[in-house]
N, C-alpha and C positions, 0 to 999 in steps of 0.2 A: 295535876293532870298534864302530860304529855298536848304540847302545844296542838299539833294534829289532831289531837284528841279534841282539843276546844274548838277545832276550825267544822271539826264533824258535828259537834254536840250543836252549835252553833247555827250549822247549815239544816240540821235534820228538824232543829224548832223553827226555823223561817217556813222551809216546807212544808211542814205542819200548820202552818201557818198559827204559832203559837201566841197565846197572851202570858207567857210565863217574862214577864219582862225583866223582872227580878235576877233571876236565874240565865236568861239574854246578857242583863249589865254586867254580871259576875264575871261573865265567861270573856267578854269583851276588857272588863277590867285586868284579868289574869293575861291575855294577850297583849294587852298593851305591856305591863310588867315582864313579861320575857323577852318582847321586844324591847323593851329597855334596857334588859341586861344584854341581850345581844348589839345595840348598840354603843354600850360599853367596853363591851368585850374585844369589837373591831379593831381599835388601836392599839389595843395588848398584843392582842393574836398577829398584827401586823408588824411590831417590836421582836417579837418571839421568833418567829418563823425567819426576819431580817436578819435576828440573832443568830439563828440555826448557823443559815447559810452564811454568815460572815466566818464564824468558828470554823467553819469547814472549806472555804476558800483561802483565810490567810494559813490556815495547817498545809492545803494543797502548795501554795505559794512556796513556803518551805520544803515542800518532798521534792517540788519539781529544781528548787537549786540547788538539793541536794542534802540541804537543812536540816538533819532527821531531828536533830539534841532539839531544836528551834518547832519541828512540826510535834514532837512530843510534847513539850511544854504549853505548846498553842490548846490540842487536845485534854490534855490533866487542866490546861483550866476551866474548858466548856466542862466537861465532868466535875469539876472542884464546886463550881455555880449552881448545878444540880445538885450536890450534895450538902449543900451548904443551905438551899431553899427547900430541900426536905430534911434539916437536920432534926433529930428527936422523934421525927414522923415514924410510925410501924407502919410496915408493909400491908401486915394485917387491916390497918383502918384506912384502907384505901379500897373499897370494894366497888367502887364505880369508876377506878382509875386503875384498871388491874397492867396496863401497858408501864404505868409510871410506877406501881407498885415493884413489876418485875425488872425493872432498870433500877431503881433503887436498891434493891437485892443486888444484882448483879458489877452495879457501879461500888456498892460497899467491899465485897469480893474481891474488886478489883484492887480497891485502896487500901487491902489488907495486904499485896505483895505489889506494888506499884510504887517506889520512888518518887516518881518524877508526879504521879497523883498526891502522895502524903506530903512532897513537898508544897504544891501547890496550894493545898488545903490548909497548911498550917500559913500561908501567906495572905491570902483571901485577897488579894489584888486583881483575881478575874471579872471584869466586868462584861457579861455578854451585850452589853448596850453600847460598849465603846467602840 
């Protein structure tokens, strides 16, 4: 159940002012649990996102001194790291993830006339953390 969904079911037995306590603890228990994966999830998502924009400022650093060989390589890695964390994955079995599905599509696409991607692929030295 859709976390919302617990905050409502939740609310609408208090106002009921319910004895279903059972069914009270369940719901409180499954919220706790999401909020736990959500605070898990925080310092992922805060590596991730740091990652994003690192990929995309040291490529800019490169375009802007001119650097193209340099800002290509920067780029075929963040993509190489992508395809490398969904390697063997079908597009298909990603139906809650249809955004990362259709960049997987499109990033294999890529790597099929892309050099400076197939090289970096076959190197696997990108690391989006560093």
């Amino acid at each position: 159940m859709p976390l919302k969904d617990s905050f409502d079911e939740l609310e609408r037995l208090l106002i009921a002012k319910s004895t279903d306590y059972e069914k009270m603890r369940a719901l409180v228990k499954e919220m706790r649990h999401v909020h736990e994966i959500s605070r898990m999830l925080g310092p992922a998502q805060d590596n991730l996102y740091a990652s994003i924009a690192r990929g995309h400022r040291r490529a800019l650093v490169h375009l802007e001194s001119g650097d193209i060989p340099a800002a290509m390589v920067e780029m075929a890695g963040a993509v190489s790291w992508f395809l490398r964390r969904f390697q063997g994955t079908d597009p298909l079995a990603l139906p809650k993830a249809p955004k990362i599905a259709e960049e997987l599509r499109e990033a294999r696409q890529l790597a099929e006339r892309s050099e400076v991607l197939r090289e970096a692929l076959r190197h696997h030295s990108y690391d989006i953390h560093a």
